[in-house]
GUTOR-396368 format. One record per residue (C-alpha): x, y, z. Coordinates in pm, whole numbers, padded with zeros to 5 digits, always signed. Layout:
BEGIN
XYZ ...
This chain:
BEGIN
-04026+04012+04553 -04019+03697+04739 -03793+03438+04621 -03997+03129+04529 -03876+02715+04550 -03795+02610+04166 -03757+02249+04080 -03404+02115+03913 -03522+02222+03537 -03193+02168+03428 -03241+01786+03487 -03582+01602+03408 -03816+01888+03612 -03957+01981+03292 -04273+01817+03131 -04064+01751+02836 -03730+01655+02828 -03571+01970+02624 -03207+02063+02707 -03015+01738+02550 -03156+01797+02243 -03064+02223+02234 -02720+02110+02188 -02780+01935+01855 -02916+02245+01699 -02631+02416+01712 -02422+02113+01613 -02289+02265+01267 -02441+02567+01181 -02393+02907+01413 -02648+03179+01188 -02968+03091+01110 -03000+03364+00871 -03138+03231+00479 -03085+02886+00626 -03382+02793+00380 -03235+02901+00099 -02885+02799+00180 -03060+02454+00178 -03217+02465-00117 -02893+02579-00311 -02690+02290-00192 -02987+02063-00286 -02964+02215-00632 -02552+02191-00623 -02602+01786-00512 -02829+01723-00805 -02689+01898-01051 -02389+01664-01135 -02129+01908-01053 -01985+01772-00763 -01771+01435-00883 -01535+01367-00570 -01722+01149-00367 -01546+01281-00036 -01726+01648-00145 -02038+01482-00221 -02048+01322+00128 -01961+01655+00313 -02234+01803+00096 -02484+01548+00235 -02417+01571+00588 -02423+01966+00532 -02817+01930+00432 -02914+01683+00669 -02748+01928+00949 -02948+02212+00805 -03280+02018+00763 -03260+01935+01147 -03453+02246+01270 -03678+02270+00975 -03773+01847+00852 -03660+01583+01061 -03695+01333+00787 -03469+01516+00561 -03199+01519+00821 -03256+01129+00875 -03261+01039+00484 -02923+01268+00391 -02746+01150+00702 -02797+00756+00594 -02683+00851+00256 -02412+00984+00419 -02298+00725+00612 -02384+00463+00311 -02128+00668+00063 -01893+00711+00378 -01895+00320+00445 -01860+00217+00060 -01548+00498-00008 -01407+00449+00362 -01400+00829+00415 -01409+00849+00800 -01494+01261+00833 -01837+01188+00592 -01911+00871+00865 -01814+01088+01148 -02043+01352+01082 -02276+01137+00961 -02319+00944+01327 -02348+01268+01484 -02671+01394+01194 -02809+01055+01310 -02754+01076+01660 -02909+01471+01650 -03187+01297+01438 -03285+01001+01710 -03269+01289+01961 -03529+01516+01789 -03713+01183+01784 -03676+01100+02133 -03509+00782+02078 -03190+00897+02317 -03037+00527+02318 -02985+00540+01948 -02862+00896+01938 -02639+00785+02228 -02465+00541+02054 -02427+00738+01700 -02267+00987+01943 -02043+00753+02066 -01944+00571+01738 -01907+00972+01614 -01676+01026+01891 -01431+00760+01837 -01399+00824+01466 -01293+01184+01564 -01047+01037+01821 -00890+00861+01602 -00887+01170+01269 -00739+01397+01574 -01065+01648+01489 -01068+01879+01760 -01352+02049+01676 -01547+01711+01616 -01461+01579+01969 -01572+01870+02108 -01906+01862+02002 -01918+01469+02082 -01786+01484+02421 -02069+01796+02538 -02312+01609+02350 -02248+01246+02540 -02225+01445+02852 -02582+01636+02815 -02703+01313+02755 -02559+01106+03064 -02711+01443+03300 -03032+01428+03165 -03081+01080+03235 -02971+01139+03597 -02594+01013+03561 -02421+01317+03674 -02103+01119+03782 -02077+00998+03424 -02155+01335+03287 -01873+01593+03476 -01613+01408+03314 -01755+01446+02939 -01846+01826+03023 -01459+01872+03176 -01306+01727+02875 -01521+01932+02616 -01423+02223+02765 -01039+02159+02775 -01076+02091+02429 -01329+02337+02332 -01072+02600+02464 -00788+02556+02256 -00998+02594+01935 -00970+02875+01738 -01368+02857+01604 -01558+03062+01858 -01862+02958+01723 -01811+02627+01843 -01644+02760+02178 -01948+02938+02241 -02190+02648+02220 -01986+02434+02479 -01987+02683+02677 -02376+02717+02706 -02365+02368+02738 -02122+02318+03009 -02418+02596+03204 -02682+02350+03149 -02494+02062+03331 -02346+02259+03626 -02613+02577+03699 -02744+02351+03970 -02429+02253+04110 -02371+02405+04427 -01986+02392+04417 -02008+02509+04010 -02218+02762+03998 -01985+03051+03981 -01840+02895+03697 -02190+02781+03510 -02280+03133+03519 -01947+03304+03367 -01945+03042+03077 -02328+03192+03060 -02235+03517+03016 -01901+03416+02827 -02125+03218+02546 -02345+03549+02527 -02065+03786+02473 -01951+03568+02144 -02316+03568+02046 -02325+03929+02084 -01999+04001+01907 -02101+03759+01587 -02445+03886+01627 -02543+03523+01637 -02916+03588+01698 -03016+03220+01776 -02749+03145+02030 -02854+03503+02177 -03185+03412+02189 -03086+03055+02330 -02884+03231+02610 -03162+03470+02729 -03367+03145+02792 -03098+03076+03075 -03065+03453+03161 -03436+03428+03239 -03369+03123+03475 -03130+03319+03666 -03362+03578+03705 -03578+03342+03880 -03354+03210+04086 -03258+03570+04207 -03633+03591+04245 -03730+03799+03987 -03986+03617+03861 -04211+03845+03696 -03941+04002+03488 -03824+03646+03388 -04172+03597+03294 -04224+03910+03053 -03827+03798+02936 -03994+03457+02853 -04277+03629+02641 -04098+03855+02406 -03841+03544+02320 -04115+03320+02264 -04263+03618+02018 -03921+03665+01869 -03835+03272+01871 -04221+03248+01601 -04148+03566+01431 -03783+03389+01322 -03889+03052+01245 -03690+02933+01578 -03995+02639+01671 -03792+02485+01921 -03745+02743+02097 -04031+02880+02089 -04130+02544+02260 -03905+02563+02504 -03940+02942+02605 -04339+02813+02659 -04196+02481+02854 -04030+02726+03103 -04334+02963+03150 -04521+02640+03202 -04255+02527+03517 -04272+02918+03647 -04634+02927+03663 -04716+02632+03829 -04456+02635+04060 -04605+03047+04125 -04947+02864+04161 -05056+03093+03855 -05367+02993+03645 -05233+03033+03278 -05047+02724+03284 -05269+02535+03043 -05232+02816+02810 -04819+02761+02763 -04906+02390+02717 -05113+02463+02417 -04826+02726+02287 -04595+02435+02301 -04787+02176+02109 -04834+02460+01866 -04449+02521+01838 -04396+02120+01843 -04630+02073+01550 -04500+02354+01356 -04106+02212+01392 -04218+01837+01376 -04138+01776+01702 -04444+01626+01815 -04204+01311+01934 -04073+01484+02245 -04502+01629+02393 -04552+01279+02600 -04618+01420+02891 -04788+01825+02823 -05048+01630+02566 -05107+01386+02859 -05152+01722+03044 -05381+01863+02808 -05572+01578+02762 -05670+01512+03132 -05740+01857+03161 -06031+01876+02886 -06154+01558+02948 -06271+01704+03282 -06380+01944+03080 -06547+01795+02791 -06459+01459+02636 -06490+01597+02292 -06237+01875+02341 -05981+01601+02488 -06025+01397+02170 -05757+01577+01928 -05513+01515+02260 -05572+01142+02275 -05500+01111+01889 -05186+01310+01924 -05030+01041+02213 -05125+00728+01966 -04929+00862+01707 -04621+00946+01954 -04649+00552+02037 -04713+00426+01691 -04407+00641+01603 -04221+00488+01836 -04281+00130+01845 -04239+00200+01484 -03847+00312+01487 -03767+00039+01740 -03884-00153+01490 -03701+00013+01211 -03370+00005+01459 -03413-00381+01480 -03461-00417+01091 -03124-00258+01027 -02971-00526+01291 -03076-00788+01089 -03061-00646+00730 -02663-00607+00827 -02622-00952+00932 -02776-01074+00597 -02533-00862+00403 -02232-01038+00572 -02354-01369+00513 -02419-01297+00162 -02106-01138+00095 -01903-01467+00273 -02217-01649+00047 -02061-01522-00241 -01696-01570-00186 -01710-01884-00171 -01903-01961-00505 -01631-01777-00646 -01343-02041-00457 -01576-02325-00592 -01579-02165-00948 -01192-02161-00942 -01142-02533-00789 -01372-02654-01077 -01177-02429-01319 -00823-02581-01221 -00978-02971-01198 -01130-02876-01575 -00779-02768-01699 -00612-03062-01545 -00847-03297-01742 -00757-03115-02089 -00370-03157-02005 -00431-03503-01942 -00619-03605-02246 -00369-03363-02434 -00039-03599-02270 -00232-03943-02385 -00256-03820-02768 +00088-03705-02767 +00178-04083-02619 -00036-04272-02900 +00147-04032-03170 +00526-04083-03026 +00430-04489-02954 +00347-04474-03336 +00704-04337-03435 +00928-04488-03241 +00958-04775-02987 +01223-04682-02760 +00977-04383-02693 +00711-04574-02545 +00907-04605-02245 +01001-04307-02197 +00657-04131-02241 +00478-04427-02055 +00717-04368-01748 +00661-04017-01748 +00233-04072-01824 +00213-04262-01536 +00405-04025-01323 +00192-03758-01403 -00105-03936-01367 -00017-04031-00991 +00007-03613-00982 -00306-03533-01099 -00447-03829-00907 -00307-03644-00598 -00441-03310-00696 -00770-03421-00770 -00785-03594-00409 -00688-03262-00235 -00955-03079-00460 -01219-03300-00392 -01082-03262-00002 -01124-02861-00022 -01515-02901-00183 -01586-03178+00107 -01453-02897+00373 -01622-02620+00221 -01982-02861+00175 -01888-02918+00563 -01879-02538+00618 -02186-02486+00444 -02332-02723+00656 -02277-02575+00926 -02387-02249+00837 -02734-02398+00736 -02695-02565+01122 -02680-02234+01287 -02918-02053+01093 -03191-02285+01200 -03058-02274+01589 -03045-01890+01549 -03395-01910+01373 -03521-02096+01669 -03410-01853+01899 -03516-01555+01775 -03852-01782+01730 -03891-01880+02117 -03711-01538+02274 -03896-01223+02013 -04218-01369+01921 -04382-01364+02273 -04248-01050+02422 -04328-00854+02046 -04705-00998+02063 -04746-00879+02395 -04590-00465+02297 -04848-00519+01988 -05160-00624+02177 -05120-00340+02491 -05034-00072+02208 -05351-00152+02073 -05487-00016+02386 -05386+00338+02314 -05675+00295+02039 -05927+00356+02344 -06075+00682+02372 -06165+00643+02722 -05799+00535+02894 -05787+00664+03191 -05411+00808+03250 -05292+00571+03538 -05384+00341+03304 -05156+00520+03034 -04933+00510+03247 -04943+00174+03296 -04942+00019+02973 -04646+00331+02858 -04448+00165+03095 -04515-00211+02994 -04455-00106+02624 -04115+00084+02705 -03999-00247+02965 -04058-00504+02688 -03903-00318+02471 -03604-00287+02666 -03599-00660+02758 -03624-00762+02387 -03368-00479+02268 -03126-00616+02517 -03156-00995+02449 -03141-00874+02065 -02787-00747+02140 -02720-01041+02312 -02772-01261+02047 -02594-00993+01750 -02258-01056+02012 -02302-01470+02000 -02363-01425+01624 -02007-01273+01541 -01835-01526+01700 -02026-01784+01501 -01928-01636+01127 -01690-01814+00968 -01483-01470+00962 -01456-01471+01324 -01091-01475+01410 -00960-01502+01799 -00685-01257+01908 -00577-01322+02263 -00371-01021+02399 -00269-00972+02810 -00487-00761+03015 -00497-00695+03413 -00757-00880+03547 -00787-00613+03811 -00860-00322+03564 -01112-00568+03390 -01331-00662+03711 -01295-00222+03833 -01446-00155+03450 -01762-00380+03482 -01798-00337+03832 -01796+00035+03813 -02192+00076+03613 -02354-00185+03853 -02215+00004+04197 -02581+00179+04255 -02730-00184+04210 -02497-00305+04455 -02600+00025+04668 -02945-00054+04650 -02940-00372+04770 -02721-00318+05011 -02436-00596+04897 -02109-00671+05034 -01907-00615+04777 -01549-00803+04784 -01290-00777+04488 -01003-01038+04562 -00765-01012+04302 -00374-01021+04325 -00230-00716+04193 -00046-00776+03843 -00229-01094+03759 -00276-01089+03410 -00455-01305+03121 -00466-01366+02764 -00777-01357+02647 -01035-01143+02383 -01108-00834+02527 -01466-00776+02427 -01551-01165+02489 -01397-01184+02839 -01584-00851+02958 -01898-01006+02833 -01875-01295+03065 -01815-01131+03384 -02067-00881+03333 -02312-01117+03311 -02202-01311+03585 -02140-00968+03815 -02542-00906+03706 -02651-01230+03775 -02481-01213+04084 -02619-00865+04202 -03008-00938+04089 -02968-01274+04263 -02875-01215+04586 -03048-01172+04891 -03072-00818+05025 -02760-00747+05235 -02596-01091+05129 -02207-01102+05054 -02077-01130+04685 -01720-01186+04630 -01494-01243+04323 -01175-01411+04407 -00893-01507+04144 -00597-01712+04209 -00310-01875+04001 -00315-02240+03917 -00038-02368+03691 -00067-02206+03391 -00389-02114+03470 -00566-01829+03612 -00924-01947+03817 -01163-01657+03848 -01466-01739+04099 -01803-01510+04166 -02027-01641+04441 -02356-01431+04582 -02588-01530+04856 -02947-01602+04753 -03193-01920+04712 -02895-02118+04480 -02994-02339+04186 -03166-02653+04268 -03001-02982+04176 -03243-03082+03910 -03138-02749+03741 -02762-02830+03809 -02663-03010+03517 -02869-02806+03289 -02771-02407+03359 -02553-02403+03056 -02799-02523+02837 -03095-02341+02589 -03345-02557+02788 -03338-02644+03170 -03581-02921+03318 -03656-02776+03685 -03777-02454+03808 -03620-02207+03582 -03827-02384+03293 -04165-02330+03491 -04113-01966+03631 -03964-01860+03309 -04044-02024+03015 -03722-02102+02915 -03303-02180+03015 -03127-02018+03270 -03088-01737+02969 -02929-01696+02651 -02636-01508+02798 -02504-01819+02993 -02485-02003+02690 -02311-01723+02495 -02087-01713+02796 -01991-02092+02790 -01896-02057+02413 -01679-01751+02459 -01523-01917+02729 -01448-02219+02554 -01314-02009+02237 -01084-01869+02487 -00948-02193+02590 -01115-02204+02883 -01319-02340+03114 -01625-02229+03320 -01842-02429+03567 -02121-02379+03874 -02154-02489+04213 -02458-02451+04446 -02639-02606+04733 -02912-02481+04626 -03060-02265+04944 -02764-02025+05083 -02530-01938+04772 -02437-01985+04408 -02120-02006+04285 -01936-01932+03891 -01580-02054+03813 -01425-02020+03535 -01045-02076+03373 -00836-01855+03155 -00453-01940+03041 -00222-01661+03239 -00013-01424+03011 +00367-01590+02950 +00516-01270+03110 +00346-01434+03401 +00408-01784+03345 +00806-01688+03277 +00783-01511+03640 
C-alpha cells in the first residue's frame, strides 16, 4: 500500500484539540474497573460523618472529584473547590496540591487551557516544595503537553525531559507508564526523537499489559494505530480504529471513543474517503455522552456547514450546539473574573475587621484610664478629709498622674487620627480603582455581549463565525490581561503590602523577560542589543522590578518600526544603577510628553485610544517609586522613544 502525506496530529492537525487533555484522565486513577461504584462508596464514606481528620477528609474530596472527571465534569469542579477551600482554611498543602491539579484537569475538559495552565503551575510548585515525586511528575508532563499543543515546543522539551527523569526513579509504574505515553505524544513527530517516542510507546504498553490496565491499553493502541499509518498501513489502522472505538462505548471510555472517531476523521480526509461526516457525528455522540461538548468547536462547525448545504433544518440542532459552547464560555470567563474580585473583597474585609477590633481596644484602655482617674480624685477628697499634711502629698502625686494620662490620651487620640487617615485612604482608592475598572471593563465587556448575541442568528454564515469567534476570544484576552494588570497594582496598594528589597543580577533579569518576546522580536525583524555590565546588581522587589521592564521591553517591541534598533543599556551612577530602553518608531509627541505617566493624556493617545498611554505605565511609575526609584521618558517625537529609569545598586556593589 502506498504510503499517504498525514498532517502533524500530534500538534493542533486535529479538528479538536484532544491530546492535552488525555493526560488528565489518567491523572490519579490507573483501572477503570467499578469506577462508578468506587465513587459512590466514597460519596457515602464523606457523608456519613466517619471521617473527622480534616487532612483525610480533603484527600477524600480530591479522590471524587478525580474520579468524577471522566464521568461529570461538574462534580470534579465542585469537590475540587471544596478541596482547595478546606486545604486553604487547615493549610494542608497535599489537599491544595491536588486540588490545583482536579481544577486544572477540570478547565481542560472545559477548554479553558489558560486556567488549567495556571492550576498546573500553582500544583507544581506546591509539590516542589512537599518534595512529592510522584506529584511533580504528573505536573511537569502535564505543563509540557500543554506548552506543545499550543505550538511552544521549545518551552515544552524541557517539561517532557524533566518528567521523565523524575518519572523514572519512581517506584509506581502506573504513573511511569502514563509519562511515558505522554512523553510519545510530544516527540512522535520529532525527527531526531522518534526512536525514542516509539520505545516509551511500546514501554507504556508493556506496563499496561502486565497490570492489565485496559484503559491505558486501549489509550496506547490509539497511537499504535498512528504508527500504522505512518508505515502506511492505513487500512489496518483504520479497522484498528473501529474495534477501539466499539470497545472504548461498550466500556463507558467516551473520550476515547471521541478521539478514536477524531482520528478516523483526519485518516479519511486526508485518504480523500467519503465517510468523513459520519466520524464527525460519532464524535458529537461520544462528546455528549461524556459532557464534553466544550472541546466540538470546530467538527459542529463542520457538521453544520455541511447540512446547511444540505437542508437548513437538518443544520439547526448544529447551530444550537455552538451557542451553547460560547454561552459556556463567556460564562466561565466570567465566573474566573468573579473569583478575582470576590478574593480581593475578602482581604479588605478581613484588614476591615482588624482594625475595628484595634479601635475596640484603644477605646477600652482610654475607658479604664477614666475609671482610675475618677477612682484617684475620691481617694484625694477622703485622705484631704483626714489629714492635712496629706493633701500635699496626694495633690503632688494627682497632678502627676494627671499630666500621664493627659499624655496617653494625646497619643490615643494620635493612633484613631492615623487609623481615620488610613481609612481614608482606603475609601480614596476604592473610588480610583472603581473608576478604573468603570472606564477600562465596561466598554470592551459591552462589546463581547453585543457580538455574542450574534451567535443567536440562525443564518451566520461561518466566515462570519469566524469572525465574530475571534473578536469574542481577542476582547477577552485584552480585558483578562488589563484585569491582571490592575489585581498586581492592587497588592501594592493594601495596607498589608510590605517592600522587601533583596540583590539580583540585572543581567539574569533582562535574559528572563527577554527570553518569551524573542519570536516578537523575530517577527519584526528588531535589532536586538542587551548592554549590561556583567555582575551589576540591584536591590529591588523581584516581582515589581520584572513587571516594569516587561512592559517597557513590550512597549518597545510593538512600537517600533519594522527592522528598527532597540537597545537596553545600564550603567553605574553613584549609588545608583540607570537602566535605559530606547526603540525606533514614530516617538511620543510633545503635547503627550508631560502626560505618559498619567491615567489621562491630552494629545493623540487620548483620540486614537480613548484613554492614557495605559494602565501599565502608571503601575510602573508607582512600583518604581516604591522601589526608591526613579523612571522618566525622552522622545523627539518622529525617530525614537526612550525609558530611563533608577534603582539603588546592591552594597556588595557599592563597597566594591
Amino acid at each position: 500500500m502506498t504510503k499517504i502525506s498525514l498532517p502533524r496530529i500530534f500538534l493542533n492537525g486535529s479538528n479538536i484539540r484532544l491530546l492535552p487533555l488525555l493526560c488528565c484522565i489518567f491523572l490519579f486513577s490507573n483501572s477503570a474497573r467499578g469506577q462508578q461504584q468506587l465513587i459512590r462508596s466514597l460519596k457515602s464514606t464523606l457523608y456519613s460523618g466517619q471521617v473527622k481528620d480534616s487532612a483525610q477528609y480533603t484527600d477524600l474530596l480530591n479522590r471524587i472529584s478525580a474520579l468524577s472527571l471522566v464521568h461529570q465534569l461538574d462534580s470534579t469542579y465542585i469537590y475540587a473547590e471544596r478541596a482547595k477551600a478546606l486545604a486553604l482554611r487547615t493549610r494542608y498543602h497535599k489537599g491544595l496540591a491536588d486540588a490545583y491539579m482536579n481544577l486544572g484537569a477540570s478547565f481542560s475538559f472545559q477548554n479553558n487551557s489558560k486556567l488549567a495552565h495556571r492550576f498546573y503551575l500553582e500544583g507544581l510548585i506546591r509539590y516542589r516544595n512537599l518534595g512529592d515525586s510522584a506529584g511533580i511528575c504528573q505536573a511537569l508532563y502535564c505543563i509540557g503537553s500543554y506548552y506543545h499543543y499550543e505550538g511552544k515546543d521549545e518551552l515544552a522539551r524541557p517539561y517532557m525531559e524533566e518528567s521523565m527523569g523524575v518519572g523514572s526513579r519512581l517506584l509506581k509504574d502506573s504513573v511511569w507508564a502514563v509519562m511515558l505515553a505522554n512523553y510519545y505524544l510530544v516527540f512522535a513527530e520529532d525527527s531526531l526523537r522518534q526512536d525514542s517516542a516509539r520505545w516509551a510507546l511500546q514501554k507504556a504498553r508493556d506496563i499496561a499489559t502486565r497490570y492489565h490496565d485496559d484503559r491505558i491499553i486501549t489509550y496506547t493502541g490509539l497511537f499504535l494505530a498512528h504508527e500504522e499509518v505512518k508505515a502506511g498501513r492505513l487500512d489496518r489502522a483504520m479497522k484498528s480504529l473501529q474495534k477501539l472505538a466499539r470497545h472504548s462505548v461498550e466500556q463507558g471510555y467516551a473520550y476515547l471513543a471521541l478521539y478514536a472517531n477524531a482520528q478516523m476523521d483526519i485518516y479519511s480526509s486526508f485518504a480523500g474517503r467519503g465517510d468523513s461526516i459520519t466520524y464527525k457525528k460519532d464524535m458529537l455522540d461520544a462528546a455528549i455522552r461524556g459532557g464534553y461538548k466544550k472541546l466540538m468547536v470546530r467538527p459542529v462547525a463542520s457538521l453544520y456547514r455541511y447540512y446547511k448545504a444540505v437542508s437548513p433544518a437538518l443544520a439547526s440542532p448544529y447551530a444550537d450546539v455552538l451557542c451553547e459552547i460560547a454561552t459556556h464560555q463567556e460564562d466561565l470567563r466570567t465566573q474566573g473574573e468573579q473569583d478575582y474580585i470576590e478574593s480581593f473583597m475578602q482581604e479588605q474585609e478581613l484588614r476591615a475587621s482588624r482594625l475595628n477590633s484595634e479601635l475596640k481596644r484603644q477605646t477600652a484602655v482610654s475607658d479604664k484610664l477614666e475609671s482610675r482617674h475618677q477612682w484617684m480624685l475620691i481617694v484625694f477628697v477622703v485622705v484631704c478629709g483626714l489629714l492635712a499634711a496629706g493633701l500635699t502629698y496626694i495633690y503632688f502625686k494627682s497632678t502627676k498622674e494627671s499630666r500621664m494620662s493627659a499624655k496617653r490620651m494625646k497619643e490615643v487620640n494620635r493612633m484613631m487620627m492615623e487609623k481615620n487617615r488610613q481609612l481614608q485612604r482606603h475609601d480614596d482608592f476604592k473610588n480610583k480603582l472603581l473608576s478604573i475598572l468603570a472606564h477600562d471593563f465596561r466598554m470592551p465587556l459591552s462589546n463581547m455581549i453585543s457580538v455574542a448575541h450574534l451567535f443567536q442568528r440562525k443564518d451566520i454564515r461561518p466566515d462570519e463565525f469566524r469572525e465574530i469567534a475571534n473578536s469574542i476570544c481577542s476582547q477577552a484576552e485584552e480585558t483578562l490581561e488589563l484585569f491582571e494588570t490592575v489585581l498586581s497594582w492592587i497588592k501594592t496598594q493594601l495596607s498589608g503590602f510590605v517592600y522587601k528589597a533583596q540583590p539580583y543580577s540585572l543581567q539574569a533579569l533582562w535574559d528572563e523577560v527577554k527570553e518569551p518576546l524573542m519570536a516578537d522580536i523575530r517577527d519584526k525583524a528588531l535589532a536586538m542589543e542587551l548592554k549590561i555590565p556583567e555582575g551589576l546588581t540591584v536591590r529591588a522587589d523581584r516581582e515589581m522590578l520584572q513587571f516594569v521592564n516587561r512592559n517597557l521591553l513590550h512597549n518597545a517591541i510593538k512600537y517600533s518600526y519594522r527592522g528598527s534598533p532597540v537597545s537596553i543599556a545600564a550603567r553605574r551612577q553613584g549609588d545608583r544603577v540607570v537602566v535605559t530602553v530606547t526603540n525606533g518608531g514614530s516617538g511620543i509627541t510633545e503635547i503627550d510628553m508631560p502626560y505618559i505617566f498619567t491615567y489621562r493624556v491630552p494629545g493623540v493617545i487620548t483620540r486614537e485610544t480613548g484613554r492614557g498611554a495605559g494602565l501599565a505605565l502608571i503601575i510602573c511609575k508607582d512600583f518604581i517609586e516604591k522601589m526608591d526609584g526613579t523612571i522618566t521618558v525622552a522622545s523627539d517625537g518622529e525617530t525614537y522613544t526612550s525609558f530611563e529609569y533608577t534603582l539603588l545598586v546592591d552594597v556588595d556593589d557599592q563597597a566594591a
